[in-house]
ChimeraX commands (.cxc) that place a marker at each C-alpha (Angstrom):
marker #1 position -28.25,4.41,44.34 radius 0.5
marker #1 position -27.99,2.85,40.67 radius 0.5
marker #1 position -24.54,0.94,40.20 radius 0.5
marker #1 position -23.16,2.80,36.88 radius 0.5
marker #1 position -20.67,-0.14,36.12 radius 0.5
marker #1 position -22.17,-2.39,33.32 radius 0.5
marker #1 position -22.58,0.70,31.75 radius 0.5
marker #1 position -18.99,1.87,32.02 radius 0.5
marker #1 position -17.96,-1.53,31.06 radius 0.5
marker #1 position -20.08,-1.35,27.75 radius 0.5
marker #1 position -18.77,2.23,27.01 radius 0.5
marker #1 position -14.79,1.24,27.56 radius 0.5
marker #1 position -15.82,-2.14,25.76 radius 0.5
marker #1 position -16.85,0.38,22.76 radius 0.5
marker #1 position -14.47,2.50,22.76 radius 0.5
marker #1 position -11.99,-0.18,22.76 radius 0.5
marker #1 position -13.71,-1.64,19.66 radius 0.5
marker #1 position -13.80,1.67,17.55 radius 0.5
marker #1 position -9.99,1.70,18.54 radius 0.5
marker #1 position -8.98,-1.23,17.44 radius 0.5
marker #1 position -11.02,-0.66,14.59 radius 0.5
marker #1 position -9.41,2.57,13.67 radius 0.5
marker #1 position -5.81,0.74,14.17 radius 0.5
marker #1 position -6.93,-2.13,11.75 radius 0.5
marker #1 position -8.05,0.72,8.82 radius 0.5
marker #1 position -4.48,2.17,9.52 radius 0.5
marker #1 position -2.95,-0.96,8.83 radius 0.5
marker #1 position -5.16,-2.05,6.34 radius 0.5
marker #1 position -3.97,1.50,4.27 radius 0.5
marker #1 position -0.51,1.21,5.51 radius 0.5
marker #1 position -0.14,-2.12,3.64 radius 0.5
marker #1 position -2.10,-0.94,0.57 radius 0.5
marker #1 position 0.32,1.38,0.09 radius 0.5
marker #1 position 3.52,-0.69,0.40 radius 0.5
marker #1 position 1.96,-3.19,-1.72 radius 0.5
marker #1 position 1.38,-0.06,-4.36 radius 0.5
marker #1 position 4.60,0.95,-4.18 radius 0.5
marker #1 position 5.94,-2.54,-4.99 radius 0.5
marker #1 position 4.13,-2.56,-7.99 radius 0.5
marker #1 position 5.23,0.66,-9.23 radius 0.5
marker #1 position 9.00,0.09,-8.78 radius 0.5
marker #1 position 8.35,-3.56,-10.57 radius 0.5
marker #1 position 6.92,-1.76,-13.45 radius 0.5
marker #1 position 9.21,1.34,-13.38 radius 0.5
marker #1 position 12.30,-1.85,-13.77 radius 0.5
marker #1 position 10.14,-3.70,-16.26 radius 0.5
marker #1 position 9.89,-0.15,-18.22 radius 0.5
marker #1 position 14.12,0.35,-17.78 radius 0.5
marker #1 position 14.47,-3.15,-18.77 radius 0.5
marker #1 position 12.21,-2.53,-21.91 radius 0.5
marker #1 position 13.77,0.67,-22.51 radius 0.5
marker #1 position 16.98,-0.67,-22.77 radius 0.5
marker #1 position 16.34,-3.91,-24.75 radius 0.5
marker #1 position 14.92,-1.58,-27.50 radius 0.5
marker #1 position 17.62,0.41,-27.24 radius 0.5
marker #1 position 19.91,-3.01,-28.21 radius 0.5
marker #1 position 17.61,-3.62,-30.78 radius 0.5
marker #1 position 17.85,-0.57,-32.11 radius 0.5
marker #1 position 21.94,-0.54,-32.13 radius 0.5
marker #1 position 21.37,-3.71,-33.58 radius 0.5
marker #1 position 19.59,-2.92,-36.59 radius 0.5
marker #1 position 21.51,0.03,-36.98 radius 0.5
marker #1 position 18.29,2.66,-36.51 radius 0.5
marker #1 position 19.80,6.29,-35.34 radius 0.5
marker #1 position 18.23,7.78,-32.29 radius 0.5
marker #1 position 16.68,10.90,-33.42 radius 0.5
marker link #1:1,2 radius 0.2
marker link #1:2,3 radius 0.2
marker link #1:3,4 radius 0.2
marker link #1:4,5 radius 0.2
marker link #1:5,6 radius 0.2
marker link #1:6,7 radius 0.2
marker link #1:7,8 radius 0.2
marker link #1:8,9 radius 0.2
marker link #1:9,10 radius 0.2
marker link #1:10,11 radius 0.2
marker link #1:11,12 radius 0.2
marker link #1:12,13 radius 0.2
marker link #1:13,14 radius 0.2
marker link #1:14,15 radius 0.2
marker link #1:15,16 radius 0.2
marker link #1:16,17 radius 0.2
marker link #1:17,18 radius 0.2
marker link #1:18,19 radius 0.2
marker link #1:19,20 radius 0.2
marker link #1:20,21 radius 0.2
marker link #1:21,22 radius 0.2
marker link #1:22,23 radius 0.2
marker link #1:23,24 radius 0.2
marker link #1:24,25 radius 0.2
marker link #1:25,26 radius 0.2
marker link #1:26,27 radius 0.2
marker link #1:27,28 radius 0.2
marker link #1:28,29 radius 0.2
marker link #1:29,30 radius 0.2
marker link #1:30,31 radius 0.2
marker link #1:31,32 radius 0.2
marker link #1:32,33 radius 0.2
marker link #1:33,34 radius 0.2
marker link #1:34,35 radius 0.2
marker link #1:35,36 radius 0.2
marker link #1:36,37 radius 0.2
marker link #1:37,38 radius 0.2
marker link #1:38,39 radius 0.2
marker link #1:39,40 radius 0.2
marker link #1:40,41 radius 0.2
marker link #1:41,42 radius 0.2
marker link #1:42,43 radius 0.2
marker link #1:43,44 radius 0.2
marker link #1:44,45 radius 0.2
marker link #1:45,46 radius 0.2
marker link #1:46,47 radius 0.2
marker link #1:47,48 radius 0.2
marker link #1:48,49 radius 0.2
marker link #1:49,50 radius 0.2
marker link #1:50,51 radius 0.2
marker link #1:51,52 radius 0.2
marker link #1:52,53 radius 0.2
marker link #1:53,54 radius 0.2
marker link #1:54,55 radius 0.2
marker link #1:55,56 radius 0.2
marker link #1:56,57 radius 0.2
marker link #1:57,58 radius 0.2
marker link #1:58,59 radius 0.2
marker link #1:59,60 radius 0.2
marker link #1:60,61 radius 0.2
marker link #1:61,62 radius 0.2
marker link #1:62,63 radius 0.2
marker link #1:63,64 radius 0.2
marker link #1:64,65 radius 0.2
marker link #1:65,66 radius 0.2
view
């Protein structure tokens, strides 16, 4: 009778390694979006921020919003 083990053991070692592999893409995404989405709220505040200093200058200089 042929002892099946080793290759059991290599199969589970495989599919252990395309698991892990599959959680590391997830995370790798995961983070790639919550690093996007920091990024977009900075430059969404940067754009307020702009928006309202050229709204100053504006009030400043006395230029009518049309």
């Amino acid at each position: 009778m042929v002892d099946m083990r080793p290759e059991l053991l290599v199969r589970e070692r495989v599919r252990s390694y395309l698991e892990e592999a599959e959680q590391l893409r997830y995370s790798r995404r995961l983070r790639a979006l919550r690093r996007a989405s920091r990024l977009e709220s900075r430059a969404e505040r940067r754009m307020v921020a702009a928006w309202r200093r050229a709204a100053e200058l504006r009030g400043t200089l006395g230029i009518a919003d049309n």
